[in-house]
C-alpha positions, -999 to +999 in steps of 0.1 A: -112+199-167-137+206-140-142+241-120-154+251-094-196+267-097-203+299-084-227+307-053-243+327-080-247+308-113-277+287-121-276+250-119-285+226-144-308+201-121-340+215-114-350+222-076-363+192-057-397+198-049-402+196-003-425+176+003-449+179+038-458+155+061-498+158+051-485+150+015-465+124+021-479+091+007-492+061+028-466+040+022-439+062+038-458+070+068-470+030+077-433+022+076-421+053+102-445+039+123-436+001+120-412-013+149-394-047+151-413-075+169-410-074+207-393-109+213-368-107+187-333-107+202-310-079+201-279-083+179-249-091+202-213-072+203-195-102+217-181-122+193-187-162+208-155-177+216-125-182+193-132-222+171-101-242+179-087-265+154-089-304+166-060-311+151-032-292+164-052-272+184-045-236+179-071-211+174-083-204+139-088-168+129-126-155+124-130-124+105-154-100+126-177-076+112-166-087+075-189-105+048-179-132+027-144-151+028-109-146+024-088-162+003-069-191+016-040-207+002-017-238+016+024-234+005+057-245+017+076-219+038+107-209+016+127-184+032+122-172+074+153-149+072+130-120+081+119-107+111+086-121+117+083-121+079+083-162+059+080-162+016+055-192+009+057-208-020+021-219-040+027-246-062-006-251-088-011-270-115-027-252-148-032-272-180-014-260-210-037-241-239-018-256-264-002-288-255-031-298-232-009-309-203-002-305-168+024-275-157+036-266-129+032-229-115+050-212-087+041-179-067+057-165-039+040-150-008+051-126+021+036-136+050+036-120+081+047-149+107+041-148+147+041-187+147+072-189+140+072-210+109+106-222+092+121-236+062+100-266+048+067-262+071+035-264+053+015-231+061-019-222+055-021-182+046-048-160+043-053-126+029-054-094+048-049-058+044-012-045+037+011-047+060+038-035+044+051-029+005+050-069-005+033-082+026-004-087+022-007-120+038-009-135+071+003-172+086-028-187+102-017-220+110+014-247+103-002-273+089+027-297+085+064-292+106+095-298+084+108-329+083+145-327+098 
């Protein structure tokens, strides 16, 4: 499939040419020289403190040093019989292709859980790296306590 080349056989790619610094073209050599403007702020390290929620609130998470979003999704806490573990159940609704109605579709999440969310809360999850073999999700908040 592929092998090794030896020290000694030819390539196929021709030689890139080395260029000098008297060769080198305008362009290159205006933009070594360019700096950033004198009053523009350094970036910062700190990250500002934590948002709070005004409702209950409890911190929200902030992904550092990430772009864009992760994927949120609201469910009702299932089973807490793990340690630190909860399965959160999505409910969604998806029109039929055929019938062109309204059904009902489940999916179950492994959350991790350090709130200490039980059976019947409304949880808010969010998506993070693997944590274990099923568990790629994380509780951020309890949006709603069971009713008991």
């Amino acid at each position: 499939m592929f092998r090794r080349k030896k020290k000694d056989e030819p390539t196929d790619a021709p030689a890139a040419p080395e260029v000098s610094a008297e060769a080198a073209p305008a362009s290159e050599t205006a933009s070594a020289e360019w700096s950033a403007p004198v009053d523009a702020a350094p970036p910062t390290t700190e990250a500002a403190a934590a948002p709070t929620d005004s409702a209950n609130g409890s911190k929200v998470a902030v992904a550092k040093g990430r772009s864009g979003n992760r994927v949120q999704k609201v469910g009702t806490v299932s089973s807490d019989k793990m340690q630190k573990t909860v399965v959160v159940r999505v409910d969604r609704q998806v029109r039929h292709p055929k019938y062109r109605r309204y059904v009902r579709r489940t999916s179950k999440f492994m959350a991790h859980d350090d709130l200490g969310a039980t059976i019947g809360d409304r949880v808010r999850i969010i998506e993070t790296r693997p944590l274990s073999a099923k568990k790629r999700w994380r509780v951020v908040e309890i949006v709603q306590k069971a009713a008991k």
